[in-house]
ChimeraX commands (.cxc) that place a marker at each C-alpha (Angstrom):
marker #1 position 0.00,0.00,0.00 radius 0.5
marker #1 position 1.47,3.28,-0.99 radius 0.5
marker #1 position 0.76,6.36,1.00 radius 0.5
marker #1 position -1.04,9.35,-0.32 radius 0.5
marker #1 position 0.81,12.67,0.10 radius 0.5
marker #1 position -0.69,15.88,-0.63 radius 0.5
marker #1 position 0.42,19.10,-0.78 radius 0.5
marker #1 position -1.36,22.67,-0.90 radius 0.5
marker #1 position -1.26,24.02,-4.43 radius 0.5
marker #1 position 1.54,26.86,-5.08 radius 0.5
marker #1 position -0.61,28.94,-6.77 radius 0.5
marker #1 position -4.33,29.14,-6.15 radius 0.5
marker #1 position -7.16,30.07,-8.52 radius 0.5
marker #1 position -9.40,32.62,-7.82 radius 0.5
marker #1 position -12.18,30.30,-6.96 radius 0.5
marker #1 position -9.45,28.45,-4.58 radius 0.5
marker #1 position -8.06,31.74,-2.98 radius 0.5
marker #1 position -11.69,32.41,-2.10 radius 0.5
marker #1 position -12.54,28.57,-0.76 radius 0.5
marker #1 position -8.95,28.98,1.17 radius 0.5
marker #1 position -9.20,32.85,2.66 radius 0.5
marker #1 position -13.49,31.78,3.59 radius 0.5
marker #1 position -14.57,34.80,1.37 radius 0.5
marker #1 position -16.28,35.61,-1.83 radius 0.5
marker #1 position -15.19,35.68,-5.25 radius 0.5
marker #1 position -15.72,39.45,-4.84 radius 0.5
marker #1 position -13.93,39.79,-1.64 radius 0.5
marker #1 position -10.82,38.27,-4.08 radius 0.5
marker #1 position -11.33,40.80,-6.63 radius 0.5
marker #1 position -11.80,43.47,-3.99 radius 0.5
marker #1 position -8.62,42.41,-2.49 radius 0.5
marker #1 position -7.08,42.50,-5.54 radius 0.5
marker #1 position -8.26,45.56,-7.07 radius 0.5
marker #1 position -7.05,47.33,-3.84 radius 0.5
marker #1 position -2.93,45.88,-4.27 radius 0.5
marker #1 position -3.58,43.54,-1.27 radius 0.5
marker #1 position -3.43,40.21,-3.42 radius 0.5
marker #1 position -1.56,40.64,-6.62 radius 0.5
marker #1 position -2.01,37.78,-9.08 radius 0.5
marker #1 position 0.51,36.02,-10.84 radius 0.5
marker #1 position 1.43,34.27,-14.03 radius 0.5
marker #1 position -0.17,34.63,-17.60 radius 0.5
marker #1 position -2.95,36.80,-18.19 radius 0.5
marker #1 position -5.34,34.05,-19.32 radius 0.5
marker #1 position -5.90,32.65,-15.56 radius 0.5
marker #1 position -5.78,34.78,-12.37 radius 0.5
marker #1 position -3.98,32.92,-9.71 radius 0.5
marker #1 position -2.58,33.61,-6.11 radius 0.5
marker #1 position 1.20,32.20,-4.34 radius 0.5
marker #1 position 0.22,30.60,-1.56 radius 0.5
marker #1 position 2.50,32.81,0.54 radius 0.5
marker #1 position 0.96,35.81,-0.46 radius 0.5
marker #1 position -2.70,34.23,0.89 radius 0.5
marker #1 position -1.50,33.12,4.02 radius 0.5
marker #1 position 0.31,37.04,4.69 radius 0.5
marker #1 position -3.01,38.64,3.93 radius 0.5
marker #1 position -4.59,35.82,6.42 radius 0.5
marker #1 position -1.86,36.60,8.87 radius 0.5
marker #1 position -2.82,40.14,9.19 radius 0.5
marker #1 position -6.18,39.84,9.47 radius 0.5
marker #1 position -7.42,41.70,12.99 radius 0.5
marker #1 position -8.87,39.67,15.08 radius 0.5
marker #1 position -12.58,39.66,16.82 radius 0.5
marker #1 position -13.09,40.20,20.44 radius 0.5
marker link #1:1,2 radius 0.2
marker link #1:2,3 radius 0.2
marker link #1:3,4 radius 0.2
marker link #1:4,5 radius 0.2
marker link #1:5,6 radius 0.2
marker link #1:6,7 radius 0.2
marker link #1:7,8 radius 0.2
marker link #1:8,9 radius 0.2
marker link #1:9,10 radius 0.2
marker link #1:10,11 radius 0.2
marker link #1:11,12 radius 0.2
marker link #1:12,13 radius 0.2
marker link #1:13,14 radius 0.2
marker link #1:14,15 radius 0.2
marker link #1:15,16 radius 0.2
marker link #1:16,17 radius 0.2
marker link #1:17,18 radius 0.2
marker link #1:18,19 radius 0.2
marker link #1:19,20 radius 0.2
marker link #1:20,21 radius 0.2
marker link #1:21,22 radius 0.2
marker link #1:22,23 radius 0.2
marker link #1:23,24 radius 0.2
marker link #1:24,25 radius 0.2
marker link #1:25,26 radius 0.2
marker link #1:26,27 radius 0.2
marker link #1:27,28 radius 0.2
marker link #1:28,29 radius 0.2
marker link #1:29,30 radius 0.2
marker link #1:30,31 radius 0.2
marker link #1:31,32 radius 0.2
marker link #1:32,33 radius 0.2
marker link #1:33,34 radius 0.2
marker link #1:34,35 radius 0.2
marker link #1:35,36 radius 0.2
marker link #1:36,37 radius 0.2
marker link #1:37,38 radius 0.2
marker link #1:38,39 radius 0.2
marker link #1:39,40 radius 0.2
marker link #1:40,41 radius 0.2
marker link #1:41,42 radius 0.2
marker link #1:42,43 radius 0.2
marker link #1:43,44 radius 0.2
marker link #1:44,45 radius 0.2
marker link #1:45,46 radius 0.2
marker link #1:46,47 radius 0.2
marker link #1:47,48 radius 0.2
marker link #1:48,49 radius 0.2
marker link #1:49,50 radius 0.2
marker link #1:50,51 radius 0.2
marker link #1:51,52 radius 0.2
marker link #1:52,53 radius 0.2
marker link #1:53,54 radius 0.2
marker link #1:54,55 radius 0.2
marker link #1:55,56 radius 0.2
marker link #1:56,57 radius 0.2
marker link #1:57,58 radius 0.2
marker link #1:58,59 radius 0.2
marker link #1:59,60 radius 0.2
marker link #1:60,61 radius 0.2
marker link #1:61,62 radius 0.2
marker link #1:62,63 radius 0.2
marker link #1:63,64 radius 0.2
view
């Protein structure tokens, strides 16, 4: 039996970013029209390091 490894993506779609960060599709491309998440790669699919998710997470405030 071999085991199964898995691994978070390195980059994230939009619809992924969203499912990962427990927002909207427009909270994404709020986020991203505002500099806070800046996509990467080609211009035919808008996609998200990793790294860059889990910084914006990071400094979220958080609720009393």
């Amino acid at each position: 039996m071999n085991p199964r490894i898995e691994f978070a993506p390195a980059l994230f779609t939009r619809e992924l970013a969203a499912y990962y960060l427990s927002c909207s599709l427009r909270d994404i491309d709020e986020l991203r029209a505002k500099g806070e998440l800046i996509p990467v790669g080609d211009t035919k699919r808008v996609k998200f390091r990793k790294e860059d998710l889990d910084r914006h997470a990071a400094n979220l405030p958080e609720r009393s």
